[in-house]
C-alpha positions in Angstrom: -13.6 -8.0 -27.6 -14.8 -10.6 -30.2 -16.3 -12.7 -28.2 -18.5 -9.8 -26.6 -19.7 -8.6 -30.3 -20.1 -12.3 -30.9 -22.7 -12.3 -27.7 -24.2 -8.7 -28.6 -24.6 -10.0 -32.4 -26.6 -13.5 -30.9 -28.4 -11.6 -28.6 -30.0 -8.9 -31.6 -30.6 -11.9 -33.5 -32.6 -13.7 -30.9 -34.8 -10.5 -29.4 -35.5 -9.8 -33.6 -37.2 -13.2 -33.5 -38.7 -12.9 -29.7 -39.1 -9.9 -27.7 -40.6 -11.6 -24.9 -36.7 -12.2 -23.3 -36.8 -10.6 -19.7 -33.3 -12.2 -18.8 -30.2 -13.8 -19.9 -28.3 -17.1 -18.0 -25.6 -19.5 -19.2 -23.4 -22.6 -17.6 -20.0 -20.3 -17.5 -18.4 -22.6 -14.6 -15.6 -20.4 -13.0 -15.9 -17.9 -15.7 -18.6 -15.7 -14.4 -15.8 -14.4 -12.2 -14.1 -13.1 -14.7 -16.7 -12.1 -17.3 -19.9 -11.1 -15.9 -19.7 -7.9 -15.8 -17.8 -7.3 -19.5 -21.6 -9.6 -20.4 -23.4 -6.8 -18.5 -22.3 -4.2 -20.5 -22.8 -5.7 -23.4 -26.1 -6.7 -22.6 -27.4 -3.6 -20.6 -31.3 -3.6 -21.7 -31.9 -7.3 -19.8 -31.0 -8.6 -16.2 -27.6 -10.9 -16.7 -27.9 -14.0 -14.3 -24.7 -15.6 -15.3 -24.1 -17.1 -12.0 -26.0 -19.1 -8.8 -23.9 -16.2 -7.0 -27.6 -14.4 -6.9 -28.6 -17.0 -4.4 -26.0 -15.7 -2.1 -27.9 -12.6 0.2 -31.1 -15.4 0.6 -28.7 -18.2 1.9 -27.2 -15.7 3.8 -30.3 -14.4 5.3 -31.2 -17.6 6.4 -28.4 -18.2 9.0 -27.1 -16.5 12.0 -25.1 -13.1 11.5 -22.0 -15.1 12.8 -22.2 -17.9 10.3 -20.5 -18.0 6.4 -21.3 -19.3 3.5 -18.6 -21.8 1.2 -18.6 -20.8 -2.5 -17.0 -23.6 -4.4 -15.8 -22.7 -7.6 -13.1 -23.8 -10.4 -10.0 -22.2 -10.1 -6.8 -21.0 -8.2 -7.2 -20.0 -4.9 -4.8 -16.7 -5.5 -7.5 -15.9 -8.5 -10.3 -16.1 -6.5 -9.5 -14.8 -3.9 -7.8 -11.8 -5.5 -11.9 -11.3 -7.5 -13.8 -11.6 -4.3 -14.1 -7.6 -3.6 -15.3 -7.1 -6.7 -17.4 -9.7 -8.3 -20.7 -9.3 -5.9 -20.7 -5.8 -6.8 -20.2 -6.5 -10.2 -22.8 -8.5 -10.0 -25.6 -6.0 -7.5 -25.1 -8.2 -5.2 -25.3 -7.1 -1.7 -23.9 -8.7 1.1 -21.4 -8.8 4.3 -18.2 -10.7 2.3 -16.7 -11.2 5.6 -19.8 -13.7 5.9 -18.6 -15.5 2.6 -15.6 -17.2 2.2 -14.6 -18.7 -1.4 -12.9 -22.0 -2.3 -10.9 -21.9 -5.7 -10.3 -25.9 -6.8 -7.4 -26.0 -9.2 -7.0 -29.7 -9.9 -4.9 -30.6 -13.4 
């Protein structure tokens, strides 16, 4: 929760100084799994692209119904794959998941 009023209070500071923000991104790695939707919320007034994960429906519009996609990301497989039904829609992000298949990397 302080981390999120950390964001909200960073976020007032910077549209007080320029109004002319029409989105907000960051480098999360693996954490936009976990997070972008908590950002969202805090953020409602401005899209929240926290993630390349908004490519997904154009690279999956340009190959065959029958093909899937690879996401690679930084984690356990077990996490990752216990997020997958929810993070595109907690993201708007439309798609066929049975198209998308997710690879978590754990490596210590």
């Amino acid at each position: 929760a302080e981390a999120l009023r950390s964001i909200r209070d960073c976020f007032e500071r910077l549209l007080a100084v320029s109004e002319s923000i029409i989105g907000v991104t960051a480098d999360l790695g693996n954490l936009w799994l976990k997070h972008h939707g908590a950002i969202r919320q805090v953020i409602s007034e401005r899209p929240v692209y926290l993630t390349p994960i908004v490519q997904l429906p154009m690279i999956s519009a340009s190959f065959k119904s029958r093909e899937q996609t690879l996401l690679v990301t930084w984690g356990s497989q077990k996490e990752v794959e216990m997020l997958k039904p929810t993070f595109c829609s907690g993201c708007n992000i439309v798609m066929d998941l049975d198209r998308l298949e997710i690879l978590g990397v754990d490596v210590s």
